[in-house]
C-alpha positions as CSV (number, residue, x, y, z in Angstrom):
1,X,30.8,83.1,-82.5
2,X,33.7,80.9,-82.6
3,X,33.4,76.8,-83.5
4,X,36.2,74.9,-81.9
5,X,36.9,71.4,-82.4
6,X,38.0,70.1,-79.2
7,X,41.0,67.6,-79.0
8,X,41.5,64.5,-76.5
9,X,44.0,65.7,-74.3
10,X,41.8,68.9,-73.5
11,X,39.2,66.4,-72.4
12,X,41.3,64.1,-70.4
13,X,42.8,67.5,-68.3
14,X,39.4,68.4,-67.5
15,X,38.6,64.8,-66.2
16,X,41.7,65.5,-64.3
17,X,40.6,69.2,-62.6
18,X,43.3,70.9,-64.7
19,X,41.8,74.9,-64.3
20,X,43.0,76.0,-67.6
21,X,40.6,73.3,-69.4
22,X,38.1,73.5,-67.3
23,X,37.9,77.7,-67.4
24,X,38.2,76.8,-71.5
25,X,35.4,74.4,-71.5
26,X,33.1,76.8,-70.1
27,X,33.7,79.6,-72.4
28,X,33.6,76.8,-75.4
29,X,29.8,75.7,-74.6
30,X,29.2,79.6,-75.1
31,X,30.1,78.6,-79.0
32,X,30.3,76.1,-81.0
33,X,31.9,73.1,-80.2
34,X,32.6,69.9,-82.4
35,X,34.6,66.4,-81.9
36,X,36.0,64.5,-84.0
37,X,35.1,60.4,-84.0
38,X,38.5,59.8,-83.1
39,X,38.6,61.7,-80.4
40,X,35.1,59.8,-78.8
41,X,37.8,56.5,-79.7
42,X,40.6,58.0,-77.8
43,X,38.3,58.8,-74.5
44,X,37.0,55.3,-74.3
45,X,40.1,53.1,-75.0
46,X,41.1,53.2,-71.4
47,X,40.8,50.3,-69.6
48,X,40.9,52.4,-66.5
49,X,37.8,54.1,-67.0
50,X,34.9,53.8,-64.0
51,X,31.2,54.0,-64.8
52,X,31.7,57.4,-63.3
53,X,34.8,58.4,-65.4
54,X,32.5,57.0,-68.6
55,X,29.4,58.9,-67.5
56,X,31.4,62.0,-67.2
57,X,32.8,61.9,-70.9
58,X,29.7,61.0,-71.8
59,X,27.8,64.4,-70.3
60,X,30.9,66.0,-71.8
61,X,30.9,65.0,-75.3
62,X,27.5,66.1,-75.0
63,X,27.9,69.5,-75.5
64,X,28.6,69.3,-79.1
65,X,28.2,67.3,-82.1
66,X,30.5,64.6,-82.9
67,X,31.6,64.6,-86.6
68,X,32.4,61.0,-88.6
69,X,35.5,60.5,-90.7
70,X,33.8,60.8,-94.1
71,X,35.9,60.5,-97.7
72,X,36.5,64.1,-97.4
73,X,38.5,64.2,-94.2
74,X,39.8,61.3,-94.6
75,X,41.7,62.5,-98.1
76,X,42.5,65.6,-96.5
77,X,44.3,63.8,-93.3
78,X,46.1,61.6,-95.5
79,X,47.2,65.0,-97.5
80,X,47.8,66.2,-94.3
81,X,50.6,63.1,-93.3
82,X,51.8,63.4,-96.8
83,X,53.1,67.2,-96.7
84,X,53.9,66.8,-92.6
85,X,56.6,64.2,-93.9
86,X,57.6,64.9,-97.3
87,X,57.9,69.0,-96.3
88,X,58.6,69.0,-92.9
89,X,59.9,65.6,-92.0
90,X,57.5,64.9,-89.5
91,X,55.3,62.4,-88.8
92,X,52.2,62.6,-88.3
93,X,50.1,60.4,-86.7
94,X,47.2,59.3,-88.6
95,X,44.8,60.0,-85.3
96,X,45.8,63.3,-85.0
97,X,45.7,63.6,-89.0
98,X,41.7,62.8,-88.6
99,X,41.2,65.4,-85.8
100,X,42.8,67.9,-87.5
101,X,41.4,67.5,-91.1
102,X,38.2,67.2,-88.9
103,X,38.8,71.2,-87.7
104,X,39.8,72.1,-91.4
105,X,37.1,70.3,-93.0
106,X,34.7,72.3,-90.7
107,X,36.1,75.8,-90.2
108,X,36.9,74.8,-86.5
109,X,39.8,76.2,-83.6
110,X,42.2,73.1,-83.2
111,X,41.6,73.3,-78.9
112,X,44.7,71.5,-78.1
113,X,47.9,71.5,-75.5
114,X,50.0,69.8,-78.2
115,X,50.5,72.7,-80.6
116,X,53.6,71.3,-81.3
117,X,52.2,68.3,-83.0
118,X,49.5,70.5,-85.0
119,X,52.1,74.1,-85.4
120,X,53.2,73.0,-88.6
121,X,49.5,72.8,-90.4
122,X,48.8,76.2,-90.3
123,X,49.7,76.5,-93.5
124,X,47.1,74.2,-94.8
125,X,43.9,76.3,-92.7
126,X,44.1,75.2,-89.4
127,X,43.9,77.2,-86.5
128,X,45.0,76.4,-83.1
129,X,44.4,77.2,-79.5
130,X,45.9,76.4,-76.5
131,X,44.1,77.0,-73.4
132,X,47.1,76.4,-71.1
133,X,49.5,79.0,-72.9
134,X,46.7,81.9,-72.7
C-alpha cells in the first residue's frame, strides 16, 4: 500500500475535470492519502470559490487525513529552503517547503504536476509522482 501526500494543484485539476487527476484520485482513495495544512490554506484562499466549489473540496479533503505543521516539519521545510538555495540556487517557496517536508516527515509520494519545483529534493527523501506524465 502506498501513502501519497497530495498537493494543491492536483486538487484544483480535479475541480476542473482534468482526467489524469481525476483517474489518480481514484486509485489514491485505494491507499493512503494525507494533506498537508497548507494545502487545506491554498484550496480556500480563492475568492472565487461557490458554496458548491467549497462543498466539493470539502468531500475531497475528506478522504484523508490532514496533517498540521508541527516543530518537526517546520525545521525540516526550513532545512529544506536552506539547501534548495545555498546548493542549488533555487528558491523555494516556504508553502511548498511545508507540503513537502509534510511527505518526508510522513513517508508519503509527493502527488504533484510541478515536479519541477520538488525534482531537486529527492536527495533529501522525497518521492514524487506526477499523474499527468504517467
Amino acid at each position: 500500500m502506498s501513502k501519497y501526500c497530495i498537493d494543491t494543484n492536483i486538487i484544483v485539476y480535479t475541480m476542473n475535470g482534468l482526467k489524469p487527476a481525476i483517474e489518480f484520485m481514484k486509485k489514491a482513495q485505494e491507499e493512503e492519502i494525507i494533506y498537508s495544512v497548507i494545502v487545506e490554506a491554498e484550496l480556500f484562499s480563492s475568492a472565487k470559490l461557490t458554496d458548491e466549489d467549497i462543498n466539493d473540496l470539502r468531500n475531497i479533503l475528506e478522504l484523508g487525513e490532514i496533517i498540521e505543521v508541527n516543530s518537526s516539519i517546520a525545521l525540516q521545510a526550513g532545512e529544506l529552503r536552506r539547501q534548495s538555495k545555498e546548493l542549488y540556487n533555487r528558491s523555494l517557496k516556504l508553502p511548498d517547503a511545508l507540503i513537502a517536508a509534510t511527505s518526508i516527515e510522513h513517508s508519503a509520494i509527493l502527488a504533484t504536476r510541478n515536479e519541477d519545483d520538488f525534482i531537486h529534493l529527492l536527495d533529501y527523501g522525497l518521492a514524487l509522482f506526477n499523474p499527468f506524465s504517467s
